[in-house]
C-alpha positions as CSV (number, residue, x, y, z in Angstrom):
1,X,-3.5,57.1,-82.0
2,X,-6.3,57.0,-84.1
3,X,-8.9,54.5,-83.9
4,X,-10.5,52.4,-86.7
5,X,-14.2,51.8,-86.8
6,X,-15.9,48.7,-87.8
7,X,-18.0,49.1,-91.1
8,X,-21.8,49.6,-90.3
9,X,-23.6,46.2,-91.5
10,X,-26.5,47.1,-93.8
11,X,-29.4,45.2,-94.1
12,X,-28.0,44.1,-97.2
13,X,-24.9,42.8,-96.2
14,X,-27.0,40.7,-93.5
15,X,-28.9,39.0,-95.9
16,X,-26.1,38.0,-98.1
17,X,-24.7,36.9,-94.7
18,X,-27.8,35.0,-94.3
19,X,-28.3,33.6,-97.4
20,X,-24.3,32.0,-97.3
21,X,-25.8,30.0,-94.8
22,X,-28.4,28.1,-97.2
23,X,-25.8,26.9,-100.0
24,X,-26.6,24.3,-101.7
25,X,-24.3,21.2,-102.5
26,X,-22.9,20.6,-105.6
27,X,-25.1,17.6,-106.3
28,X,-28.4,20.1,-106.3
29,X,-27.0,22.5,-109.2
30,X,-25.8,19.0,-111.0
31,X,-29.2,17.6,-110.7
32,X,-30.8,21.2,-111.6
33,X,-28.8,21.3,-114.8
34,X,-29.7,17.9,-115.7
35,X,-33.6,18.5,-115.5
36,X,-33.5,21.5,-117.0
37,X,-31.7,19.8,-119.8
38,X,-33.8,16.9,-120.2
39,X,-37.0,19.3,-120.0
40,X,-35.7,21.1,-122.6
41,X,-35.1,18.1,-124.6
42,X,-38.9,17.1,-124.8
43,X,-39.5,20.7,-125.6
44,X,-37.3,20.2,-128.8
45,X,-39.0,17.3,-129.3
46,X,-42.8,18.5,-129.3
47,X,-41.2,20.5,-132.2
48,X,-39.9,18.5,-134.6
49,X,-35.8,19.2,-133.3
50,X,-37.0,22.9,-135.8
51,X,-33.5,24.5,-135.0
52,X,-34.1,28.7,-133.6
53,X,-35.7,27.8,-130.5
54,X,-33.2,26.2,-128.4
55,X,-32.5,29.1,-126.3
56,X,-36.4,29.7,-125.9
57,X,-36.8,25.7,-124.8
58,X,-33.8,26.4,-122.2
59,X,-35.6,29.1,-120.3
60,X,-38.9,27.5,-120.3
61,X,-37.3,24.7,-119.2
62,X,-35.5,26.6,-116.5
63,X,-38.5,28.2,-115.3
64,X,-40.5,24.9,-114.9
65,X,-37.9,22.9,-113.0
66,X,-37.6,26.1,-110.6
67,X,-41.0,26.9,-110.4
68,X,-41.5,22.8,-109.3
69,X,-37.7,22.7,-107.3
70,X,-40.1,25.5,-104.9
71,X,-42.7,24.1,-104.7
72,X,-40.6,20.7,-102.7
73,X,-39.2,23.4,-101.4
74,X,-35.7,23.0,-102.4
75,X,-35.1,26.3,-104.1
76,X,-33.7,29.4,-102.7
């Protein structure tokens, strides 16, 4: 009979593994979106509502809630 070896764990596999542990709730990504979205908004604002940026406002956006969501250390 032939035995059957357990897959090696990687160091990768243990940090995905690891990270599962810190998932966030539901309510986090709701409240993420909504910042982002109302940040985005006042972008649009500053600028008139000129249509072509909205895309541009949505990242910057993005990376100011994220970059703040660290710094409470909430992020991950």
């Amino acid at each position: 009979m032939t035995s059957i070896k357990a897959p090696r764990v990687t160091k990768a596999a243990r940090t995905v593994r690891s990270s599962r542990a810190r998932i966030l709730p539901p309510s986090f990504h709701e409240d993420r979106r909504a910042s982002i979205a109302e940040a985005a908004y006042f972008k649009a604002q500053r600028r008139g509502f000129a249509p072509g940026h909205e895309l541009e406002d949505w990242l910057a956006a993005e990376e100011e809630v994220d970059q703040r969501l660290m710094g409470e250390g909430r992020a991950s």
